[in-house]
N, C-alpha and C positions, 0 to 999 in steps of 0.2 A: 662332717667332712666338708671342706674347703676348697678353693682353686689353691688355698696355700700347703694342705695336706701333703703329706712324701706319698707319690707314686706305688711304693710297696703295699699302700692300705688295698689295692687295688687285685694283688697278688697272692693268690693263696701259699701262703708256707706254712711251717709248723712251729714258727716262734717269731717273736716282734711283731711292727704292723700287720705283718702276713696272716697272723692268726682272727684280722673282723674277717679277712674272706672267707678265710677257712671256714667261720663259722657261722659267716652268710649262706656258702654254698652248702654247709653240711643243713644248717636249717632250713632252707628251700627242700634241698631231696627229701627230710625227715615231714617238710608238708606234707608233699605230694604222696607220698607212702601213706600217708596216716590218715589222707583224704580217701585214698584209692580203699583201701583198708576200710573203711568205716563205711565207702560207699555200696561193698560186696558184702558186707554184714548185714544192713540195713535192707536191700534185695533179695538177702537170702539167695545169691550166685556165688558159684565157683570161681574163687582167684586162682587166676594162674601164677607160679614164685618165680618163676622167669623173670631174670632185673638186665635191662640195660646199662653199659659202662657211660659214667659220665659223658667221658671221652668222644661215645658213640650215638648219642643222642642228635633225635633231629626235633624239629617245633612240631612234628607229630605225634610224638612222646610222651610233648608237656601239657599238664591244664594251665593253659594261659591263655589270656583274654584281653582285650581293650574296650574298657566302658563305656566309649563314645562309638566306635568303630564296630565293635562284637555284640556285647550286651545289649545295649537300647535298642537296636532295632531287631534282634530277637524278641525281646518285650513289647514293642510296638506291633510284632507280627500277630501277638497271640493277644492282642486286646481288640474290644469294639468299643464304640465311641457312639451312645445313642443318645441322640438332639429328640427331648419331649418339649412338647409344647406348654406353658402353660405350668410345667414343674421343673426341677432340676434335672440337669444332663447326666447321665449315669454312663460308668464306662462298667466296663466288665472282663473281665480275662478268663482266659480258656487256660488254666492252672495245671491242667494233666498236656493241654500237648506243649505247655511251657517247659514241662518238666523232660519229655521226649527231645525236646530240643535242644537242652541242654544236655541231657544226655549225650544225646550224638552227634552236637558241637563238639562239646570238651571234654568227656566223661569217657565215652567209648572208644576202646582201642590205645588209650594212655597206659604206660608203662609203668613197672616199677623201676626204680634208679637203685644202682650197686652204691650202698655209701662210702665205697673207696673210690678217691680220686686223685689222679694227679698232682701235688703241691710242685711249686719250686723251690732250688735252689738258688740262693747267692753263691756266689765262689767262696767266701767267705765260711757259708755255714758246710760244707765241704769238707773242709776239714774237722773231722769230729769221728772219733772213735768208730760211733755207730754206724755210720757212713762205711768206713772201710771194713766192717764186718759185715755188712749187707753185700758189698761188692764180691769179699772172699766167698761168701757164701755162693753167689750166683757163678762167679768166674774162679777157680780153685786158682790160685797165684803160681807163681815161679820165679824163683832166684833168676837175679843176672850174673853174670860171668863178672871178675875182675879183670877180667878184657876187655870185655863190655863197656863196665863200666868208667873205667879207666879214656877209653877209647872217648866216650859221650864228653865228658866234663874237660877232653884237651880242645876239644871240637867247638865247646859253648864256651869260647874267652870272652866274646863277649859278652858283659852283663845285660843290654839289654837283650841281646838273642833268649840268654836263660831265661831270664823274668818271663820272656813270649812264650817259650815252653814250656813251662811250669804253669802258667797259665792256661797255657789250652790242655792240660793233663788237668787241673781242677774243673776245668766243663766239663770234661770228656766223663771223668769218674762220678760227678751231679746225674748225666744220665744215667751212665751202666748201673750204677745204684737202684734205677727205677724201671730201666728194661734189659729185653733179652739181647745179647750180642755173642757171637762165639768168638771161644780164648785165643784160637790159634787166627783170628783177625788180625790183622798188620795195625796198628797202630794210627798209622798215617792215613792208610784207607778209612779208616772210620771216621779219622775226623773229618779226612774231606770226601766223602763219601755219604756215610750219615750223616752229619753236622754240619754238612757245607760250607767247611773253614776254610777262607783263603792259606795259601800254601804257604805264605809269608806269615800266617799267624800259628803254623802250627808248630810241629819238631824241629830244629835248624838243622841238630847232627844228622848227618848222614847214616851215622851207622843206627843212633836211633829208630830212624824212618825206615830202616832196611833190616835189624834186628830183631825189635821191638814191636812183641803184640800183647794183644790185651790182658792175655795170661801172666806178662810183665809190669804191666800198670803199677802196680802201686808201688815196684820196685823202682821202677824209673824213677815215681814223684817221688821216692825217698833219695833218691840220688841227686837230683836237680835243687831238689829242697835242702838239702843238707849242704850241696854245694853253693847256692847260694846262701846261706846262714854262715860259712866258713868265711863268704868274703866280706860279709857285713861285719862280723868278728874281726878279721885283719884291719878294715879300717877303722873300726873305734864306732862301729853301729849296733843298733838292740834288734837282734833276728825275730824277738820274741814282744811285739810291741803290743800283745793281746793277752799278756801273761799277766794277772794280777800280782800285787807286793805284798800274795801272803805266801808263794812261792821264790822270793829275790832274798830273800838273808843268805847275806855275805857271811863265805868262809870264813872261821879267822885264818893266823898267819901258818898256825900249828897243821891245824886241818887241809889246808891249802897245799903245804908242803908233805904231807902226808899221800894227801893225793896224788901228787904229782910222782910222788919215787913209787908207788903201788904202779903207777896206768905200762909202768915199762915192763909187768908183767902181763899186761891183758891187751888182747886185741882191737884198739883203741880207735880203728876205723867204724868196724863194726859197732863196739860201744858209743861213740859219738852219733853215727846213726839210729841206733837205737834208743836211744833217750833224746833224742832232739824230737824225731815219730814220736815218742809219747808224751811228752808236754807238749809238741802244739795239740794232738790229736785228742786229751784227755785234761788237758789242766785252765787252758782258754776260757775267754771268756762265752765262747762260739759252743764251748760243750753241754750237753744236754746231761752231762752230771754233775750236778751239782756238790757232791760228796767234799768233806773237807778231807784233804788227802796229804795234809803239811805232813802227819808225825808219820808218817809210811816211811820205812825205808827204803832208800835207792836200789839198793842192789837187790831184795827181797822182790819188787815192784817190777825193776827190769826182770828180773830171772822168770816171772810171772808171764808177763807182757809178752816176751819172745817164744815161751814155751807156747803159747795160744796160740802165735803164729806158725811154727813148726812143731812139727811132731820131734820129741827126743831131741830138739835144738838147743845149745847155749853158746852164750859167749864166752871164747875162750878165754880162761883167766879172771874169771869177774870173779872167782870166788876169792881172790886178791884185791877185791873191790873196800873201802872202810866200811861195816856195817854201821857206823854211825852218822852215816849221813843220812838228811832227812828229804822229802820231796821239799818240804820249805825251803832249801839248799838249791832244789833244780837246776832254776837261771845259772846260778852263779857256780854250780857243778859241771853245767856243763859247757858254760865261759872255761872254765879251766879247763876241761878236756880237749876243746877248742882251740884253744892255746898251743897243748902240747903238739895235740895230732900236726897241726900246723907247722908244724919244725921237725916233722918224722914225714922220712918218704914213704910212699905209695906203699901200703900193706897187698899184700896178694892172699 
């Protein structure tokens, strides 16, 4: 490591740089364990299995020391230094109350460490499947209204308001991912309340901020997210700039047009949300599954995806979806869906 090194080698996460900390820190606790461990075997004493959280460690916990500072003159304590005349100087050490002293410097009273500990998020790695299944699990979710949402996406015209919140819904869901927070919390309170986000970096919409709580999360980021990807689509941008090209083969012109006269039987708000959430959240390059997942079918894949998220849920009409489409297709499936929805008004 370098002054030229990226910052993140610094950071414990669970994938890229992140991962020397990771395994810095996990190698430090698995010291300390296996010293404390060896050292209760060796005395023939009772360990206590009581572990401290990382988290909640103090320097009294730990065996650590400074060899100029700590050591030498513990060592210096327990030696004598005798000047003979006439023969050599002989020093001699007092070995057993070296041993007491070290003892109960840095031996006694040190803890064992819980080896889970806190890693971080980027906002980036956020996005990923796994992530928003830990959340479901901790906070049981809930649909928003087509009021609702309807209401959010007239509020956030502008782009860069969206970007802002949609942003601070990727922090916001980094933590709940990792702690406790209850559903029926406001949204807006958590963020500046827990997370101490300036009010200008949180929710713009109003009725977001007064709607929307945590039991809504992931509904919102599907909503902001999706709406943002719709306008990057209108102007001729890639929503999907983390999407590898074993997911981008292009329709042809048959398939193309195939799809488009099917989508005027399927609910095609809902369907563009729903496959847009699963290629970023599972096909990225952000995702921790690496599975090749080209020859899957779409519509078999979605029907899948949604059912996990509700119970007895489907989209309406997908069964008028082409079975012959493949996730290879993705990108460029749901460019065309994107398209269409685009020129159809607001579904309720």
């Amino acid at each position: 490591m370098s002054y030229e090194s990226n910052i993140a080698m610094l950071l414990p996460t669970k994938r890229d740089f992140g991962l020397c900390a990771t395994g810095l820190v996990d190698f430090l606790i698995d010291t300390q364990n296996e010293f404390l461990e060896r050292y209760h075997s060796i005395k023939k004493l009772q360990m206590s299995q009581a572990s401290v959280s990382p988290s909640d460690l103090l320097p009294s916990h730990l065996i650590a020391y400074d060899l100029d500072r700590d050591l030498l003159p513990l060592i210096l304590s327990q030696c004598q230094y005798i000047v003979r005349p006439m023969a050599e100087n002989k020093i001699e050490y007092n070995l057993q109350g070296l041993e007491l002293q070290l003892i109960e410097r840095f031996i006694r009273g040190r803890a064992l460490i819980d080896r889970k500990f806190d890693q971080l998020f980027f906002r980036q790695f956020v996005r990923n499947a796994s992530i928003f299944k830990i959340l479901r699990d901790k906070i049981p979710q809930v649909k928003l209204t087509s009021a609702v949402k309807c209401s959010i996406v007239t509020e956030l015209k502008s782009f860069q308001n969206l970007c802002k919140s949609l942003a601070s819904l990727d922090i916001a869901i980094g933590f709940l991912a990792n702690y406790k927070a209850e559903g029926d919390m406001l949204i807006k309170n958590y963020l500046q309340d827990k997370l101490a986000m300036p009010v200008d970096k949180g929710l713009i919409s109003s009725t977001a901020s007064q709607q929307c709580r945590l039991k809504h999360i992931l509904a919102l980021w599907q909503v902001l997210a999706v709406d943002k990807a719709l306008r990057l689509t209108i102007d001729a941008q890639d929503p999907f700039d983390d999407i590898g090209e074993d997911y981008r083969e292009n329709l042809n012109g048959q398939q193309r047009k195939y799809l488009t006269d099917q989508l005027k039987h399927i609910k095609v708000d809902l369907l563009c949300a729903e496959l847009f959430e699963y290629i970023v959240l599972n096909l990225s390059y952000q995702s921790t599954n690496t599975e090749d997942r080209t020859n899957w079918p779409i519509v078999e894949t979605l029907e899948s995806y949604y059912e996990s998220k509700n119970e007895n849920g489907e989209i309406a009409g997908l069964d008028q979806f082409p079975n012959t489409l493949l996730m290879s297709h993705a990108v460029d499936t749901w460019r065309t869906i994107a398209q269409f929805h685009n020129k159809q008004p607001v579904q309720g």
